[in-house]
VEXKOL-30632 format. One record per residue: residue in one letter; x, y, z of N, C-alpha, C in turn. Coordinates in steps of 0.1 Angstrom, whole numbers. Layout:
% residues N
+------+-------+-------+-------+-------+-------+-------+-------+-------+-------+
| code |   n_X |   n_Y |   n_Z |  ca_X |  ca_Y |  ca_Z |   c_X |   c_Y |   c_Z |
+------+-------+-------+-------+-------+-------+-------+-------+-------+-------+
|    a |     X |     Y |     Z |     X |     Y |     Z |     X |     Y |     Z |
...
+------+-------+-------+-------+-------+-------+-------+-------+-------+-------+
% end
This chain:
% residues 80
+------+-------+-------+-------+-------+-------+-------+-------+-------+-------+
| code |   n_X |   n_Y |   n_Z |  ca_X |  ca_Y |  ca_Z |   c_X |   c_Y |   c_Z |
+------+-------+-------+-------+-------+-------+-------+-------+-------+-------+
|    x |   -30 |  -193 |  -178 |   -29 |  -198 |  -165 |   -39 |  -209 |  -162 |
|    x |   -34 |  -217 |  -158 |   -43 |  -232 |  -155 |   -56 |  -227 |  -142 |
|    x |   -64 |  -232 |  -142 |   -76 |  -232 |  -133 |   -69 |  -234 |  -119 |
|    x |   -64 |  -241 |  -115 |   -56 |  -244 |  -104 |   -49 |  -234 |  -100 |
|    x |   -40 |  -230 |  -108 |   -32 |  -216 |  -108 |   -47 |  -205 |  -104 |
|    x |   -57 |  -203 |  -112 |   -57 |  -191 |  -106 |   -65 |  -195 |   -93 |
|    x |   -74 |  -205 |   -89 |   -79 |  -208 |   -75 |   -68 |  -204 |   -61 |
|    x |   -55 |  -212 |   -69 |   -47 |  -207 |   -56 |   -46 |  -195 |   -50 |
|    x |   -40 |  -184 |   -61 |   -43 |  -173 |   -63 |   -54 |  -162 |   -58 |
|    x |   -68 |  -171 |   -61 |   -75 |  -163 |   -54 |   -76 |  -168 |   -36 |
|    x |   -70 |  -178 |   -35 |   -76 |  -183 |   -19 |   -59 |  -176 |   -12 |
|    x |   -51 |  -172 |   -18 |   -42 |  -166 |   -12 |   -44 |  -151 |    -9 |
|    x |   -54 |  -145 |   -22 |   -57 |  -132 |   -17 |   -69 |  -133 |    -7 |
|    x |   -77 |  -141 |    -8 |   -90 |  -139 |     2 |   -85 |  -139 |    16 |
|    x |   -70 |  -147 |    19 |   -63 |  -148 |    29 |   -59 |  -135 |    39 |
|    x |   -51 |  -128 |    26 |   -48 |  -118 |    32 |   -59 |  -106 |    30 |
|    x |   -67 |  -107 |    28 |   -78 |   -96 |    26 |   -87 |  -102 |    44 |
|    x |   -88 |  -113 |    44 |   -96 |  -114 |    58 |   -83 |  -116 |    68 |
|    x |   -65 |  -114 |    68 |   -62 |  -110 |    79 |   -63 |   -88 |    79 |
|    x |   -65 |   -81 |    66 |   -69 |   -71 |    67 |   -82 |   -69 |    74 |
|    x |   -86 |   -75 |    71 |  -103 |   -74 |    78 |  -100 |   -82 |    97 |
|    x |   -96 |   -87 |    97 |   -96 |   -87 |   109 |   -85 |   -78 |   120 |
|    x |   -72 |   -72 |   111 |   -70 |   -62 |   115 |   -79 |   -49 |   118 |
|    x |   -87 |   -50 |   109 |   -94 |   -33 |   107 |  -102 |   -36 |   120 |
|    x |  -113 |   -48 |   121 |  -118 |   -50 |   135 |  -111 |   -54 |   143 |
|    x |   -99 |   -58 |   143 |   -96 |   -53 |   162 |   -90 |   -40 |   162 |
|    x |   -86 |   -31 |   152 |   -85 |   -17 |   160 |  -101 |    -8 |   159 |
|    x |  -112 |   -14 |   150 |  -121 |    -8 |   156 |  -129 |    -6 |   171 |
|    x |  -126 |   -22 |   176 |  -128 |   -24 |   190 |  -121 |   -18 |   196 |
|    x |  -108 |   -18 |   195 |   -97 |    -9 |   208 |   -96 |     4 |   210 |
|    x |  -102 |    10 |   193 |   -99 |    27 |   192 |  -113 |    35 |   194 |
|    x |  -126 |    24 |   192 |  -137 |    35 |   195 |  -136 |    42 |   208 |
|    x |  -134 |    41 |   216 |  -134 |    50 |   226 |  -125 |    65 |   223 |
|    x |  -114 |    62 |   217 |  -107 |    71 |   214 |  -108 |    79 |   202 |
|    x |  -109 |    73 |   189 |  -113 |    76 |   178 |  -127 |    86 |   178 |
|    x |  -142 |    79 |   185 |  -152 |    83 |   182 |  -152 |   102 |   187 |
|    x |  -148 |   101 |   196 |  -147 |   114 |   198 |  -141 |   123 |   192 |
|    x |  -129 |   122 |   186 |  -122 |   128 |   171 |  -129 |   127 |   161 |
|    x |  -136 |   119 |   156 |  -143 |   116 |   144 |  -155 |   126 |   148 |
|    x |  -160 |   127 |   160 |  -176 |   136 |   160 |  -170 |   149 |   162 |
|    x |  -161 |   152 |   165 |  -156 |   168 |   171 |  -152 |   170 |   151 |
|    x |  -148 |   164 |   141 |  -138 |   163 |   133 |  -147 |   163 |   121 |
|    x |  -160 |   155 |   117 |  -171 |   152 |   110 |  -185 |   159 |   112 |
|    x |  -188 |   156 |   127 |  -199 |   158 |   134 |  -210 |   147 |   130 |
|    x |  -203 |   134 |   134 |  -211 |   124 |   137 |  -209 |   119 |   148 |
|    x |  -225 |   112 |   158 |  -225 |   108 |   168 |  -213 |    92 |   173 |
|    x |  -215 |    90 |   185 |  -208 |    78 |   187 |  -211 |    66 |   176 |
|    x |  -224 |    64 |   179 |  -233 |    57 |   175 |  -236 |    56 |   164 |
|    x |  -232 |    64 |   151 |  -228 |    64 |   140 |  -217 |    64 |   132 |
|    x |  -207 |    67 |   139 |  -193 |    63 |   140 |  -191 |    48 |   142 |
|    x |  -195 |    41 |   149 |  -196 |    27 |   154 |  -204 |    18 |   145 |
|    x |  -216 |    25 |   136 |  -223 |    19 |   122 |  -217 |    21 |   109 |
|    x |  -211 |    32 |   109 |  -206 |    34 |    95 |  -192 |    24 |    94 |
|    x |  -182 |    22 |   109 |  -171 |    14 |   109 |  -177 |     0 |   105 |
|    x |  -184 |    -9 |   115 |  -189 |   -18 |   113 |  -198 |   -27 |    95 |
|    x |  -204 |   -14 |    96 |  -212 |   -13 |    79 |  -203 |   -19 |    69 |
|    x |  -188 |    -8 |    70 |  -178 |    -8 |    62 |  -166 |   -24 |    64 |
|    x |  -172 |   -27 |    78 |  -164 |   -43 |    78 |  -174 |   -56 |    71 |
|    x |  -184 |   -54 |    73 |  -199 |   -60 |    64 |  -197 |   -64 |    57 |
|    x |  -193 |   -47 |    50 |  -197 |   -47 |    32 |  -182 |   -52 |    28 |
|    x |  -170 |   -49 |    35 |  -153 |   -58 |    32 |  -161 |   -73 |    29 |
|    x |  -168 |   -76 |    41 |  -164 |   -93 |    45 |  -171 |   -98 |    26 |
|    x |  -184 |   -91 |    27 |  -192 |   -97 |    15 |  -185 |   -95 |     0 |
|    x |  -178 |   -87 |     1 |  -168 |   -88 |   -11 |  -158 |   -92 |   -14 |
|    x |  -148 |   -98 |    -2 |  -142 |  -110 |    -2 |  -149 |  -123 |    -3 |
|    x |  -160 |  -125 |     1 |  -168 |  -136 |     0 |  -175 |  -137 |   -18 |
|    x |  -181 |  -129 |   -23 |  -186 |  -129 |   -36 |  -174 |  -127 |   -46 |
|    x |  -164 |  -118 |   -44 |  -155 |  -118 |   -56 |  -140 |  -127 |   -53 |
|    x |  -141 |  -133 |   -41 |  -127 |  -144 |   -39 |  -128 |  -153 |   -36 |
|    x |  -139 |  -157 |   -27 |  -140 |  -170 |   -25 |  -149 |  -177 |   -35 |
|    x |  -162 |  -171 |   -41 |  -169 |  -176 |   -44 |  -162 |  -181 |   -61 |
|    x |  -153 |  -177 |   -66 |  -146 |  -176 |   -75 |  -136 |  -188 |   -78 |
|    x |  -132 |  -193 |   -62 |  -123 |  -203 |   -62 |  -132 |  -210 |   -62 |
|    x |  -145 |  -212 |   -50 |  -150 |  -233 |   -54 |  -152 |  -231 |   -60 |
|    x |  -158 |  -222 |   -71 |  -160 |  -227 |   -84 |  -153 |  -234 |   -93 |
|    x |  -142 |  -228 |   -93 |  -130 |  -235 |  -101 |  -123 |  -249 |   -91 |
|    x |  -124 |  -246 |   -82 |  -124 |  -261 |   -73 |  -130 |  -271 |   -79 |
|    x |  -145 |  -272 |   -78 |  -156 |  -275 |   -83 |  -151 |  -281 |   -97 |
|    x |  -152 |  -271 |  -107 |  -152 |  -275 |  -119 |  -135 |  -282 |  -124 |
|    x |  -127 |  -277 |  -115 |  -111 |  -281 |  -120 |  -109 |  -298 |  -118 |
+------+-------+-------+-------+-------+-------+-------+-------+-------+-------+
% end
């Protein structure tokens, strides 16, 4: 597969990996109120760590789309 081929490829997945990521944060906005209380009666974690562990987990999504998709394509942008 040509370098071009796979840049596309990757900038098509980083696509739909940050409309997942941006789904997962808007229903973490709309459902903490609802959720957090299920999650601590259900786990027994506070609000307030329910609200770090969600967030943490959107973080660490964004930085791995960023290091393993994007950073992948300018490269081969770059060098193609």
């Amino acid at each position: 597969m040509a370098a071009m081929a796979w840049r596309d490829l990757l900038l098509w997945t980083a696509l739909v990996n940050y409309l997942l990521l941006l789904t997962w944060f808007v229903l973490a906005l709309l459902t903490r109120a609802t959720l957090g209380p299920w999650c601590a009666r259900l786990f027994g974690v506070t609000q307030a760590q329910y609200n770090q562990i969600n967030f943490g987990g959107i973080v660490l999504y964004k930085l791995a789309i960023v290091f393993f998709l994007l950073s992948p394509a300018i490269v081969l942008s770059v060098k193609g």
